[in-house]
CHARMM internal coordinates of N, CA and C (Angstrom, degrees):
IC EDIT
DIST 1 N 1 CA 1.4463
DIST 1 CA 1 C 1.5265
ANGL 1 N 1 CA 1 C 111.02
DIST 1 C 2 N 1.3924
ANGL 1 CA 1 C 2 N 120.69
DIHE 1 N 1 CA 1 C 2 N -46.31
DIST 2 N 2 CA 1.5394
ANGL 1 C 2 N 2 CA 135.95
DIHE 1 CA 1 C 2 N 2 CA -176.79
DIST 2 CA 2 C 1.2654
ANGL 2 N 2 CA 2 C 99.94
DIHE 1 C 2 N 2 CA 2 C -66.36
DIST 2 C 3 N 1.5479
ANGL 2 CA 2 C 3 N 130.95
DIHE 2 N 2 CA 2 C 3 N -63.19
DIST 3 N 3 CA 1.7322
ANGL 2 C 3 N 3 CA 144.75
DIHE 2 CA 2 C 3 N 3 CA -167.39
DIST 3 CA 3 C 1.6732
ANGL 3 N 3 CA 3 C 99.25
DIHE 2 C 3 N 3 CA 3 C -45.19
DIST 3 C 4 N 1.4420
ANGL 3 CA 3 C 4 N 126.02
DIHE 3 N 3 CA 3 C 4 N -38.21
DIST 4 N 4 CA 1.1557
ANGL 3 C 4 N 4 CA 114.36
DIHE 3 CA 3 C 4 N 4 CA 179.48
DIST 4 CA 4 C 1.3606
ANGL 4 N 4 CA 4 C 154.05
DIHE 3 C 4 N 4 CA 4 C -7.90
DIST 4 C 5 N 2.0871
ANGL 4 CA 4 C 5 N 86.14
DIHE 4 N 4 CA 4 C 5 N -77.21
DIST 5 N 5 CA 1.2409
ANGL 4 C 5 N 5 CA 105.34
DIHE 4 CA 4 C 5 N 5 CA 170.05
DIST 5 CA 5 C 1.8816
ANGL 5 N 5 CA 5 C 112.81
DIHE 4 C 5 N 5 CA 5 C -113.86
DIST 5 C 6 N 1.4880
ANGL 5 CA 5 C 6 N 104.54
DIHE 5 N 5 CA 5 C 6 N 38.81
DIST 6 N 6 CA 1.2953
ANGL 5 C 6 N 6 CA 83.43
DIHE 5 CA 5 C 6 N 6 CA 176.11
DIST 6 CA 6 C 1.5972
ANGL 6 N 6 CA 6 C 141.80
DIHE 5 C 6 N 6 CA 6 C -87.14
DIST 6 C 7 N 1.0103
ANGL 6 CA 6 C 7 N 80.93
DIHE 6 N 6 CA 6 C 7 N 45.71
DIST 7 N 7 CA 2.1210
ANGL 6 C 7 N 7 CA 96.88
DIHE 6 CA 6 C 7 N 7 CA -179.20
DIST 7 CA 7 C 1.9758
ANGL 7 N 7 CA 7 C 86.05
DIHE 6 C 7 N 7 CA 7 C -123.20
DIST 7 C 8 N 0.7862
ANGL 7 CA 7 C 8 N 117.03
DIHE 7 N 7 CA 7 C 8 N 12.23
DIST 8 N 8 CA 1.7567
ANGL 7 C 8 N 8 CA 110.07
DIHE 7 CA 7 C 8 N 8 CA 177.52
DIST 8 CA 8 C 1.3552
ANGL 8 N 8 CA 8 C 96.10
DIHE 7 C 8 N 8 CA 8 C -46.23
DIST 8 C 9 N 1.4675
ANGL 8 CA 8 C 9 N 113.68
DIHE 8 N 8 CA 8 C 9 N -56.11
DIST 9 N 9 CA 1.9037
ANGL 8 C 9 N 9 CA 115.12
DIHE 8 CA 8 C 9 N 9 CA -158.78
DIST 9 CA 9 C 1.7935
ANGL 9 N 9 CA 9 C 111.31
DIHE 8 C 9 N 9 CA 9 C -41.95
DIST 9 C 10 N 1.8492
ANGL 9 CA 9 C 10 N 94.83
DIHE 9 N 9 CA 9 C 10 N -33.45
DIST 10 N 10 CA 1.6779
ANGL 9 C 10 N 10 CA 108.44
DIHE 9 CA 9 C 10 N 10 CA -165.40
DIST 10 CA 10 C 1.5783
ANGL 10 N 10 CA 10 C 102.83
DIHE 9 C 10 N 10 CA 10 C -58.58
DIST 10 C 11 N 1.9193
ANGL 10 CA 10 C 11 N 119.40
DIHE 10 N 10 CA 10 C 11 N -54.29
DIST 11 N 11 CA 1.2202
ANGL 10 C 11 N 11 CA 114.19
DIHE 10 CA 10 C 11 N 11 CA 156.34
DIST 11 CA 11 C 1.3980
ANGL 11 N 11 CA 11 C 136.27
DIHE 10 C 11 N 11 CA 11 C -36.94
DIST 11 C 12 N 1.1586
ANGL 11 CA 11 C 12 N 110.03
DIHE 11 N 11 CA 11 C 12 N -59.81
DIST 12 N 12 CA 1.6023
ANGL 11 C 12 N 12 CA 105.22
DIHE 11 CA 11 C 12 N 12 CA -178.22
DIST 12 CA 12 C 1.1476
ANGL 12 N 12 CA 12 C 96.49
DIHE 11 C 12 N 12 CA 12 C -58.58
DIST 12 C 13 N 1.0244
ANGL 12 CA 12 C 13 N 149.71
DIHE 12 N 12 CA 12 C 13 N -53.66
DIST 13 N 13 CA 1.8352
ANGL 12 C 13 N 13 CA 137.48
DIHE 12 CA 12 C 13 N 13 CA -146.47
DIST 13 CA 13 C 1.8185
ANGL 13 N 13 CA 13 C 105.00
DIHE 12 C 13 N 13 CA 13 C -88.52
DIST 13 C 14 N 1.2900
ANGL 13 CA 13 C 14 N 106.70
DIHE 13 N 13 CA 13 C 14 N -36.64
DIST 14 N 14 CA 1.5495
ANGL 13 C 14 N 14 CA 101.40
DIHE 13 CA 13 C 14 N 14 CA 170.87
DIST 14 CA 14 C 1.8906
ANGL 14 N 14 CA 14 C 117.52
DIHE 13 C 14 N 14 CA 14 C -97.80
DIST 14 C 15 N 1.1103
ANGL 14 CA 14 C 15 N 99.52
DIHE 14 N 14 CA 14 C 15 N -1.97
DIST 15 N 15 CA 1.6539
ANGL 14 C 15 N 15 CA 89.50
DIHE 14 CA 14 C 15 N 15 CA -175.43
DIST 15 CA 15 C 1.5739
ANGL 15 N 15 CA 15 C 117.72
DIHE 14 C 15 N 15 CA 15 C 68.40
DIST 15 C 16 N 1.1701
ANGL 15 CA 15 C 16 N 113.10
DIHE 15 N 15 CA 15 C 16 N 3.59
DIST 16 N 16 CA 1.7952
ANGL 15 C 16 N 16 CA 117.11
DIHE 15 CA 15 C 16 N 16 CA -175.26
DIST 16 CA 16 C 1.2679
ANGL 16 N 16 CA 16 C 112.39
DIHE 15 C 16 N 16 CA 16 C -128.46
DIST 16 C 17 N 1.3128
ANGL 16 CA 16 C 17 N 100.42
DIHE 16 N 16 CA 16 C 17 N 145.89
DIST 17 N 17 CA 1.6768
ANGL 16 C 17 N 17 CA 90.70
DIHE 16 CA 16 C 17 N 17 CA -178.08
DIST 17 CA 17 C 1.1044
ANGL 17 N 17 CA 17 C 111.02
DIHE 16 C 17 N 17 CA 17 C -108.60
DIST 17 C 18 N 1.5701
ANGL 17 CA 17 C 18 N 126.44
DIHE 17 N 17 CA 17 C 18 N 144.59
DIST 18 N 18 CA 1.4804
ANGL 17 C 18 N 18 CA 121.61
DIHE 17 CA 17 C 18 N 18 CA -165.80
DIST 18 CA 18 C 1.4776
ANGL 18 N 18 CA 18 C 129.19
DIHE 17 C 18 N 18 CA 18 C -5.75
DIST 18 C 19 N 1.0226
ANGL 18 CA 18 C 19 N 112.67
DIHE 18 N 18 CA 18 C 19 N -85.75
DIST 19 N 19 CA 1.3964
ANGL 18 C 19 N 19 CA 133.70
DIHE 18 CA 18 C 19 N 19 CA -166.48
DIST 19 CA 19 C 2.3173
ANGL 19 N 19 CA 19 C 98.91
DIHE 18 C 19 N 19 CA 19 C -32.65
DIST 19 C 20 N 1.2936
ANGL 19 CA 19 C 20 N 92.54
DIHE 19 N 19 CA 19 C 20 N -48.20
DIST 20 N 20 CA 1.6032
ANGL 19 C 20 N 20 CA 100.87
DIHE 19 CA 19 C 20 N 20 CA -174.10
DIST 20 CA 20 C 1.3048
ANGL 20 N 20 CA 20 C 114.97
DIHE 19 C 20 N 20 CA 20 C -79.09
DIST 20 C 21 N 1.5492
ANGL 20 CA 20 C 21 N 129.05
DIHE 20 N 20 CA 20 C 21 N -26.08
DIST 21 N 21 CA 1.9605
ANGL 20 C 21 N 21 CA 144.02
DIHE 20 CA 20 C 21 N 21 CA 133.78
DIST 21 CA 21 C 1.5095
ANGL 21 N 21 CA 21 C 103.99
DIHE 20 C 21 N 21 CA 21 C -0.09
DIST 21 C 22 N 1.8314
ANGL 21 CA 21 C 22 N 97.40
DIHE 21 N 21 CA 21 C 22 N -74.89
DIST 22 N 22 CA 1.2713
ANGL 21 C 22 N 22 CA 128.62
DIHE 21 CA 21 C 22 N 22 CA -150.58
DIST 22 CA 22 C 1.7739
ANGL 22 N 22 CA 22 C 116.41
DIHE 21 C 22 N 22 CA 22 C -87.65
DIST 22 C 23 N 1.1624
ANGL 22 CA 22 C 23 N 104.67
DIHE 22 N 22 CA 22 C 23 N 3.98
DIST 23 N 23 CA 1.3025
ANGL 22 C 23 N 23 CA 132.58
DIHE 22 CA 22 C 23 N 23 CA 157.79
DIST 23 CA 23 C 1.4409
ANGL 23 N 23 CA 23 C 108.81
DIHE 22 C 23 N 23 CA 23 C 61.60
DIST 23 C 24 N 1.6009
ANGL 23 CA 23 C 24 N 102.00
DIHE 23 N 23 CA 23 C 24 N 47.71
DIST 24 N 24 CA 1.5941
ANGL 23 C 24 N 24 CA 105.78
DIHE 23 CA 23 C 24 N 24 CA -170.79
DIST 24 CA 24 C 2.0892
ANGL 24 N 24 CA 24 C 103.89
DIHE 23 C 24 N 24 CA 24 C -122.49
DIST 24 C 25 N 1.0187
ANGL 24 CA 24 C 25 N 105.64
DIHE 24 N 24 CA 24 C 25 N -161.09
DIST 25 N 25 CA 1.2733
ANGL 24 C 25 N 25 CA 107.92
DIHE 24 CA 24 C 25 N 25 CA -176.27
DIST 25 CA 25 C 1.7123
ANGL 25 N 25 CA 25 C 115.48
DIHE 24 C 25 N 25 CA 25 C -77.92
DIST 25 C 26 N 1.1883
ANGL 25 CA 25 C 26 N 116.19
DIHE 25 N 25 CA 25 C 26 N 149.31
DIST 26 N 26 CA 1.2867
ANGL 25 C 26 N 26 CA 88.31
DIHE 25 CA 25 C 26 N 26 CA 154.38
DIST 26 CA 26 C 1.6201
ANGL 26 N 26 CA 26 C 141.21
DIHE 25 C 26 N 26 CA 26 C -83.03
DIST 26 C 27 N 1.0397
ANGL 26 CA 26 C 27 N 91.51
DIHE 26 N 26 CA 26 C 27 N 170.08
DIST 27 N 27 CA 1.8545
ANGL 26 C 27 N 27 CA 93.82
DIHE 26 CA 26 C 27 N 27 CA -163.59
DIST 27 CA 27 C 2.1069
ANGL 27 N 27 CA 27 C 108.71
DIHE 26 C 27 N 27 CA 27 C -36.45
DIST 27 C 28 N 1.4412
ANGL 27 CA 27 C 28 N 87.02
DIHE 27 N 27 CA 27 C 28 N -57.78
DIST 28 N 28 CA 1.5809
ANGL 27 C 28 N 28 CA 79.05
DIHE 27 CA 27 C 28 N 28 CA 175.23
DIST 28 CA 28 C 0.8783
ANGL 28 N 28 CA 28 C 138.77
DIHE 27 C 28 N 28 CA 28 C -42.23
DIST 28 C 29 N 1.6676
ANGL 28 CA 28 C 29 N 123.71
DIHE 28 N 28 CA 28 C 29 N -41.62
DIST 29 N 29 CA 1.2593
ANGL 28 C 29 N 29 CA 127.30
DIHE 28 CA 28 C 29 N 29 CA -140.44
DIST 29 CA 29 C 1.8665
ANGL 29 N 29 CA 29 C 82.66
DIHE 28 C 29 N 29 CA 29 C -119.47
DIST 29 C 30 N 1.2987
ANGL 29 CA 29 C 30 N 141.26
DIHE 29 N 29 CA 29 C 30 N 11.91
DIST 30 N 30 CA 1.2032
ANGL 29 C 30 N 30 CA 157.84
DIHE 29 CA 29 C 30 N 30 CA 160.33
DIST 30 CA 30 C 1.7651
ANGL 30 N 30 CA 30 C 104.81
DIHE 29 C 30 N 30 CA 30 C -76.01
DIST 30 C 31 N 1.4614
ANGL 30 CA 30 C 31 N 133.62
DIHE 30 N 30 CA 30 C 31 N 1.42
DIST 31 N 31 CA 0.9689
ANGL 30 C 31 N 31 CA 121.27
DIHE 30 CA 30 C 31 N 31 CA -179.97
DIST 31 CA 31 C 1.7556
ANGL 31 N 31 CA 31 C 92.60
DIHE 30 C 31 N 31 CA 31 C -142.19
DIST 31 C 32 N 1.0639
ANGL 31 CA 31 C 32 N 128.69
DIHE 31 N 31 CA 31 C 32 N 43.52
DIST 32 N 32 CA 1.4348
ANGL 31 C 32 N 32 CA 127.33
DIHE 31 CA 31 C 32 N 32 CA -179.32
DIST 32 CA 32 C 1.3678
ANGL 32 N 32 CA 32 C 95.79
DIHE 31 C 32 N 32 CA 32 C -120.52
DIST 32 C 33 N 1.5382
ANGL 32 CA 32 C 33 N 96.76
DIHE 32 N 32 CA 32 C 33 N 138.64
DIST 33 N 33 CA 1.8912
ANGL 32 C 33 N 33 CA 96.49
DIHE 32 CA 32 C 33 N 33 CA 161.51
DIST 33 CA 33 C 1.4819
ANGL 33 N 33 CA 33 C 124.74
DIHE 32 C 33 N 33 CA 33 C -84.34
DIST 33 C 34 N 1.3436
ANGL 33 CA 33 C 34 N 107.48
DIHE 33 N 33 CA 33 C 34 N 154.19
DIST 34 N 34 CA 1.6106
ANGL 33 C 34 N 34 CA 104.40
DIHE 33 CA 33 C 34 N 34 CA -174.35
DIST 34 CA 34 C 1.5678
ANGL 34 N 34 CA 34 C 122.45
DIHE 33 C 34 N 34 CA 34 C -33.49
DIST 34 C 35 N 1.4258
ANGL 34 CA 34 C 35 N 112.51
DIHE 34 N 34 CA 34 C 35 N -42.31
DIST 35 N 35 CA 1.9240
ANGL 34 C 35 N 35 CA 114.82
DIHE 34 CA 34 C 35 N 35 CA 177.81
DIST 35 CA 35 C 1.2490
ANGL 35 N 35 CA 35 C 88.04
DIHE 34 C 35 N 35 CA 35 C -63.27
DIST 35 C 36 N 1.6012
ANGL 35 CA 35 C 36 N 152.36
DIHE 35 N 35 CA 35 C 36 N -22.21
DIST 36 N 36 CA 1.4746
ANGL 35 C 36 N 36 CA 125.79
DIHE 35 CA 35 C 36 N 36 CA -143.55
DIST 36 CA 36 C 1.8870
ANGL 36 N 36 CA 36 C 78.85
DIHE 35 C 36 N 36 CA 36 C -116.45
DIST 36 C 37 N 0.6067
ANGL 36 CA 36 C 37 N 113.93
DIHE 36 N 36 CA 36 C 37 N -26.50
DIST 37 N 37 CA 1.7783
ANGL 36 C 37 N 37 CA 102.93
DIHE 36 CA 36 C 37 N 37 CA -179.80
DIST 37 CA 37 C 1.5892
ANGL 37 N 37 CA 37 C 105.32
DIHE 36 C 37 N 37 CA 37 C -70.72
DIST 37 C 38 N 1.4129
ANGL 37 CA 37 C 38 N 108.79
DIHE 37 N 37 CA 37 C 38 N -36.36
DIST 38 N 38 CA 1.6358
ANGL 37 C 38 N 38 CA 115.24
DIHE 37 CA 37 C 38 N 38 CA -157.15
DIST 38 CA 38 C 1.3114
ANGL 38 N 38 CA 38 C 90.91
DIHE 37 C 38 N 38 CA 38 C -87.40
DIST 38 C 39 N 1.6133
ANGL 38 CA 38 C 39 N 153.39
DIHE 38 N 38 CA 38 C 39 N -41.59
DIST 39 N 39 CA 1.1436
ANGL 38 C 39 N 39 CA 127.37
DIHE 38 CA 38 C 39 N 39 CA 133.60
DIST 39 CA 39 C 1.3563
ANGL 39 N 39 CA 39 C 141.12
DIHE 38 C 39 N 39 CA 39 C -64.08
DIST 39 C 40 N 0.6999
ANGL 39 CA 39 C 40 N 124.73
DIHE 39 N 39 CA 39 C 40 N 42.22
DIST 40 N 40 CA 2.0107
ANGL 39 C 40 N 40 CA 124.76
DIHE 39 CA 39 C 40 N 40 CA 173.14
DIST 40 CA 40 C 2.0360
ANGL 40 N 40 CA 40 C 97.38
DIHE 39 C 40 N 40 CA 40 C -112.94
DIST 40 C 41 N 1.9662
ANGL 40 CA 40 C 41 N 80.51
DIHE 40 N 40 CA 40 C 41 N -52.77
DIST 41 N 41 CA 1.9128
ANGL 40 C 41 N 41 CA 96.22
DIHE 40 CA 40 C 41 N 41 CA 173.15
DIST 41 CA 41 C 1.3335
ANGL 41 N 41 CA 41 C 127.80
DIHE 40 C 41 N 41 CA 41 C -70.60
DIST 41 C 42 N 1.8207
ANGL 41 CA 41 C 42 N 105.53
DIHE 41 N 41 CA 41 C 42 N 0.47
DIST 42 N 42 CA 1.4675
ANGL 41 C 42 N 42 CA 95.39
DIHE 41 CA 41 C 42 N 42 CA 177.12
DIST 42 CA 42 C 1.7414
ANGL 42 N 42 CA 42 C 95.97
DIHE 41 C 42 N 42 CA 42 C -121.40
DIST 42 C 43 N 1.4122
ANGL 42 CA 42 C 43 N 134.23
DIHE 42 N 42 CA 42 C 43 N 0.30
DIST 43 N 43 CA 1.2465
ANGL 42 C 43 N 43 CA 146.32
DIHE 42 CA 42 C 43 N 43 CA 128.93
DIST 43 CA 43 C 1.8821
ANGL 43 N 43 CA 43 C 127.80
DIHE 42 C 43 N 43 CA 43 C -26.34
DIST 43 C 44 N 1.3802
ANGL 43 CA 43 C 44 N 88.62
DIHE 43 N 43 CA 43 C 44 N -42.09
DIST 44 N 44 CA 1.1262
ANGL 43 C 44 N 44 CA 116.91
DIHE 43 CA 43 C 44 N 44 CA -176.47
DIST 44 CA 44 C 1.1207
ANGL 44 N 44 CA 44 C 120.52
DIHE 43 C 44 N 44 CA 44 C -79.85
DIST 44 C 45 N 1.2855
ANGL 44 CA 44 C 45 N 127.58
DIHE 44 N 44 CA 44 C 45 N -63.47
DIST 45 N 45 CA 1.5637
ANGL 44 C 45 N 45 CA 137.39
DIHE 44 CA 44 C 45 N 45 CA 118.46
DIST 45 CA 45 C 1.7191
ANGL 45 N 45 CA 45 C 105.82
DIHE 44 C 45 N 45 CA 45 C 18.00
DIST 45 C 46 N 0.8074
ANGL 45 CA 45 C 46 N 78.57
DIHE 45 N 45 CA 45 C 46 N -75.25
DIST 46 N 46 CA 1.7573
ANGL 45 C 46 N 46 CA 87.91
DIHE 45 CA 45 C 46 N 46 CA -156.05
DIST 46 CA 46 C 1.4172
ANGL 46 N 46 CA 46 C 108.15
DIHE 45 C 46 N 46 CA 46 C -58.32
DIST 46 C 47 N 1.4504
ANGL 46 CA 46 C 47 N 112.14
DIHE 46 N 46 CA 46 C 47 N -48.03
DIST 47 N 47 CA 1.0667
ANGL 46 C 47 N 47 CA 120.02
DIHE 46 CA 46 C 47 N 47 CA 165.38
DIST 47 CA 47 C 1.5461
ANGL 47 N 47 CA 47 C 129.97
DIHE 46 C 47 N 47 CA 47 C -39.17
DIST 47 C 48 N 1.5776
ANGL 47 CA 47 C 48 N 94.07
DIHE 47 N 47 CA 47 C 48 N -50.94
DIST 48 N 48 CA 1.7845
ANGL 47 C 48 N 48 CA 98.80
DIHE 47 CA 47 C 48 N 48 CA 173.59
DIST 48 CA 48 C 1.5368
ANGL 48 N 48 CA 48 C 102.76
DIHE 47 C 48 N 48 CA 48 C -75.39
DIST 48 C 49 N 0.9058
ANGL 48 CA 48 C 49 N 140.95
DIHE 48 N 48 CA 48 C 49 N -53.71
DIST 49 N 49 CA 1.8396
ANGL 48 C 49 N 49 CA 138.41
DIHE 48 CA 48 C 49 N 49 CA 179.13
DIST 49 CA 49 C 1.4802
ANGL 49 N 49 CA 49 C 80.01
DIHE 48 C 49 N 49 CA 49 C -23.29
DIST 49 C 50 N 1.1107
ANGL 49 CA 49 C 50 N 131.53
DIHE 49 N 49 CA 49 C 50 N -75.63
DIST 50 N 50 CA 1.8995
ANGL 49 C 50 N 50 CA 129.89
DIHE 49 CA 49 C 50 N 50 CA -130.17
DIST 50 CA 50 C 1.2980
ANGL 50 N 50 CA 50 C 94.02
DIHE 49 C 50 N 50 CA 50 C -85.72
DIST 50 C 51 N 1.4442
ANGL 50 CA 50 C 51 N 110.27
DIHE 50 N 50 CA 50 C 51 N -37.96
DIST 51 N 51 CA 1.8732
ANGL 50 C 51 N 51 CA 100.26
DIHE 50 CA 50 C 51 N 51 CA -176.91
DIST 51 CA 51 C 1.9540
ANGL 51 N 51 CA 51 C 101.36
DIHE 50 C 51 N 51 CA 51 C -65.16
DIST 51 C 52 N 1.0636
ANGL 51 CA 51 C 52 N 121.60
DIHE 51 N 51 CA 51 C 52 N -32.60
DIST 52 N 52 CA 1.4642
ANGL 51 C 52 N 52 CA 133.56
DIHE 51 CA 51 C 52 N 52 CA 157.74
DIST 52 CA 52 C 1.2457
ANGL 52 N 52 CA 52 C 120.76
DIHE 51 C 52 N 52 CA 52 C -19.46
DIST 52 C 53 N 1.2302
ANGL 52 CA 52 C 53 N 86.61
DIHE 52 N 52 CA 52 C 53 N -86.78
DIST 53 N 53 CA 1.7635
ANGL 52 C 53 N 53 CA 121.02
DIHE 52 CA 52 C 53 N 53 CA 175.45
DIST 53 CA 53 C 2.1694
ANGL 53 N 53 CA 53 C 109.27
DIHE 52 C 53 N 53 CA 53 C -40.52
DIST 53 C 54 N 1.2040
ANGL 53 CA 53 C 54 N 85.94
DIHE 53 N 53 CA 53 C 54 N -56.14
DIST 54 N 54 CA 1.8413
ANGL 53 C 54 N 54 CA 90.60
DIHE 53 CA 53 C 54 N 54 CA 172.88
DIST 54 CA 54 C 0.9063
ANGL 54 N 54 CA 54 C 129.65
DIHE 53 C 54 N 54 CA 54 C -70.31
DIST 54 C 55 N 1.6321
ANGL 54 CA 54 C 55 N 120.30
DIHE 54 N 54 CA 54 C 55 N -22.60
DIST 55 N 55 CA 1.5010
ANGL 54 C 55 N 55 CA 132.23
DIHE 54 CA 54 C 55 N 55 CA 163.14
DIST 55 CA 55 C 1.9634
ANGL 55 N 55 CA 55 C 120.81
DIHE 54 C 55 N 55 CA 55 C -71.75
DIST 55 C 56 N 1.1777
ANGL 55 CA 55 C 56 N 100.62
DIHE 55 N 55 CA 55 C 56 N -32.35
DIST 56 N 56 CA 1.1071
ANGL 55 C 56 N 56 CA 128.35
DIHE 55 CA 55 C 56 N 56 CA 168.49
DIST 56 CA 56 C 1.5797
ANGL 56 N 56 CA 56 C 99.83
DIHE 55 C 56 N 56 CA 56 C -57.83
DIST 56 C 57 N 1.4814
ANGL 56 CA 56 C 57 N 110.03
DIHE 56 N 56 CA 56 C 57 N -102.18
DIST 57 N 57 CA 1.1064
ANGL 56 C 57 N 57 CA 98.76
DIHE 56 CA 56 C 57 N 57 CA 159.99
DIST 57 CA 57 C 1.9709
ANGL 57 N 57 CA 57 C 137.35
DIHE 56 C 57 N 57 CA 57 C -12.55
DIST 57 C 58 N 0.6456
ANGL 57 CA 57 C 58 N 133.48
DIHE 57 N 57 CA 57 C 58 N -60.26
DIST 58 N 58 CA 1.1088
ANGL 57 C 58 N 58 CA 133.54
DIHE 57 CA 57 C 58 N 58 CA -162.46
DIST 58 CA 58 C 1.8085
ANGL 58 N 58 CA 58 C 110.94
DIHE 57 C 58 N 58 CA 58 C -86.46
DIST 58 C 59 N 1.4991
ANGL 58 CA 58 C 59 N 86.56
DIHE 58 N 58 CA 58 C 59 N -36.20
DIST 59 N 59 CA 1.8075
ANGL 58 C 59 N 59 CA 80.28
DIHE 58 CA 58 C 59 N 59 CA 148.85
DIST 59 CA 59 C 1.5380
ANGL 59 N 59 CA 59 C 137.67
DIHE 58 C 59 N 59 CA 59 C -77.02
DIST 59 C 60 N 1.3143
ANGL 59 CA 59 C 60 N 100.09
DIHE 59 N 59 CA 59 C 60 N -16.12
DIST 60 N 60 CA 1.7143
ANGL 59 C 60 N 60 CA 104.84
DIHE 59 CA 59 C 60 N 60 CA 177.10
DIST 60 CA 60 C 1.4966
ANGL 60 N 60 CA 60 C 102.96
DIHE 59 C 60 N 60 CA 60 C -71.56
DIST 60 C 61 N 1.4673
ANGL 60 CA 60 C 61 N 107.13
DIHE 60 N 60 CA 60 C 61 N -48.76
DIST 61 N 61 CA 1.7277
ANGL 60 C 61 N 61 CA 120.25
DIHE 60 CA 60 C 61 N 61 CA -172.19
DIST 61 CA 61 C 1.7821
ANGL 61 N 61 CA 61 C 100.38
DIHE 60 C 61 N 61 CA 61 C -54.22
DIST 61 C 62 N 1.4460
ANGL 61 CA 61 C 62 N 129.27
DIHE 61 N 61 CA 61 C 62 N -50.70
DIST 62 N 62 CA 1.1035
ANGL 61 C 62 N 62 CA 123.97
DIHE 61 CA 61 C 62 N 62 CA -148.30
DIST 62 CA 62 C 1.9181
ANGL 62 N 62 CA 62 C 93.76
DIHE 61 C 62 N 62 CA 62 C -84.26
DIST 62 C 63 N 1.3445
ANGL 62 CA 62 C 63 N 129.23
DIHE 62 N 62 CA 62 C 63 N -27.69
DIST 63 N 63 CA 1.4593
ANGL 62 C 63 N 63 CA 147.58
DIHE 62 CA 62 C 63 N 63 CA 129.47
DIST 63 CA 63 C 1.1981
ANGL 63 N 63 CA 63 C 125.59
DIHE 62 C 63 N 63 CA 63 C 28.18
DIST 63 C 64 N 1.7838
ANGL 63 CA 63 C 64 N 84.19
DIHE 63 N 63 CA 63 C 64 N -88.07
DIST 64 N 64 CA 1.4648
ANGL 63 C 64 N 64 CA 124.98
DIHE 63 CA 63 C 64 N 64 CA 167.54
DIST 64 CA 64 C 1.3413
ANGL 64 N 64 CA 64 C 126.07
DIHE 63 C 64 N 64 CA 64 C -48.16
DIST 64 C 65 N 1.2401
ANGL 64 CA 64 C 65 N 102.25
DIHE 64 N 64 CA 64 C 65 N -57.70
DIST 65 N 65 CA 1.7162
ANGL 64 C 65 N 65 CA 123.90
DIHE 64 CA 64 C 65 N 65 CA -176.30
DIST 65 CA 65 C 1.9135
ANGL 65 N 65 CA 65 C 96.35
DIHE 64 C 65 N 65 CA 65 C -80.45
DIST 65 C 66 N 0.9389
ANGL 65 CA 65 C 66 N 127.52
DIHE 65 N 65 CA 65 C 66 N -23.11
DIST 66 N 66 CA 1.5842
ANGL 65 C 66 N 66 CA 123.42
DIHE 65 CA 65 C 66 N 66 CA 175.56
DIST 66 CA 66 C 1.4828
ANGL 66 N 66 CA 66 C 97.49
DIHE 65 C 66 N 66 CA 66 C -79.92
DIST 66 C 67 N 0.9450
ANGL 66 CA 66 C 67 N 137.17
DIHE 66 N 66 CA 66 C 67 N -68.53
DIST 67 N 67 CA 1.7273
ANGL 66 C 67 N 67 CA 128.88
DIHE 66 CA 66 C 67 N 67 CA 159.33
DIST 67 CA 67 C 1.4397
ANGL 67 N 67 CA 67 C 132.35
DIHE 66 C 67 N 67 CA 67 C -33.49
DIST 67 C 68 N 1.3602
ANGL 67 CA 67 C 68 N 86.97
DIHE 67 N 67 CA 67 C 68 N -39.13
DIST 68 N 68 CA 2.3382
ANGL 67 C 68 N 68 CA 85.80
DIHE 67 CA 67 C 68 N 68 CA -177.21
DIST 68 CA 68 C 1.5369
ANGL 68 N 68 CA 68 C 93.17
DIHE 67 C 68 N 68 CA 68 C -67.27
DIST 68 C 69 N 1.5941
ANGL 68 CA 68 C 69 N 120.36
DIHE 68 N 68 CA 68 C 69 N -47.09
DIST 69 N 69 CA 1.5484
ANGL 68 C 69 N 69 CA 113.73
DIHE 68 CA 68 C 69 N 69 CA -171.79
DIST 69 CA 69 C 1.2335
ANGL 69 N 69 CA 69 C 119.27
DIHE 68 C 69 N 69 CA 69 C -70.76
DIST 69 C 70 N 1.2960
ANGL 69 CA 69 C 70 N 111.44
DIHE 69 N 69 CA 69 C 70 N -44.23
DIST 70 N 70 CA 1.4695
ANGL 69 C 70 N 70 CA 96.51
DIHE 69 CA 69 C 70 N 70 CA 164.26
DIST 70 CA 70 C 1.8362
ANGL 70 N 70 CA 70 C 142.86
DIHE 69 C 70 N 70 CA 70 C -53.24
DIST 70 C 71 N 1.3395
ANGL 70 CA 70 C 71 N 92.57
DIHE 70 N 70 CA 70 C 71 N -20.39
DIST 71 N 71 CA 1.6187
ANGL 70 C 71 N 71 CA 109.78
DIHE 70 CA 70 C 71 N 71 CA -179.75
DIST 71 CA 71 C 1.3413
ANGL 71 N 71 CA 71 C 96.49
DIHE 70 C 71 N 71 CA 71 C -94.78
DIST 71 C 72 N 1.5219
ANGL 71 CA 71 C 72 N 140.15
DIHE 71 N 71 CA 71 C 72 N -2.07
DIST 72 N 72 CA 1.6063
ANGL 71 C 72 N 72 CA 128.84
DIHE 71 CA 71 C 72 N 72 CA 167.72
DIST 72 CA 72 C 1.2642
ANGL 72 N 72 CA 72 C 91.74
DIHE 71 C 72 N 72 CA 72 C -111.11
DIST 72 C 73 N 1.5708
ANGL 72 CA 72 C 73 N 140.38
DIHE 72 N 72 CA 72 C 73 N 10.16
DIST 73 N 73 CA 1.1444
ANGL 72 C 73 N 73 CA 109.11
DIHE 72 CA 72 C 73 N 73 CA 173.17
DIST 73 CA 73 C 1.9749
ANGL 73 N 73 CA 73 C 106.71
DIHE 72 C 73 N 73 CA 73 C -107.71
DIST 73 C 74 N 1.5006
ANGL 73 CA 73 C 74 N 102.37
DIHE 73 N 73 CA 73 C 74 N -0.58
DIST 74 N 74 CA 1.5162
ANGL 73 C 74 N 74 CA 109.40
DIHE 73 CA 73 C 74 N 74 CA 163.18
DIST 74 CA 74 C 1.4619
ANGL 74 N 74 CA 74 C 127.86
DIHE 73 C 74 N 74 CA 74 C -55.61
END
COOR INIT
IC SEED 1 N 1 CA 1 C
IC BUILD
């Protein structure tokens, strides 16, 4: 019952749990075939472009509005 978890200490002190230590995949994505990795990772992709794209955005916008006020507060 005790033998279980006795590598717990390795977690607490690194924050990772094995598999991510050992600088391998995670478990899931350790049973995908190459087409199923090359779309999940190009899914993924896409995903970050747009999370990109909105950050981008939203810094130009906040930019803008830091300039218009400053030029009405001249």
């Amino acid at each position: 019952m005790f033998g279980r978890r006795r590598f717990r200490w390795m977690y607490w002190q690194t924050g990772m749990p094995g598999w991510m230590r050992a600088g391998t995949l995670p478990p899931c994505l350790q049973y995908l075939s190459g087409e199923q990795q090359i779309e999940l990772l190009k899914n993924e992709q896409e995903y970050l472009k747009k999370t990109l794209e909105e950050i981008e955005n939203k810094i130009k916008e906040l930019s803008e509005k830091e300039i218009k006020s400053n030029s009405t507060n001249l």
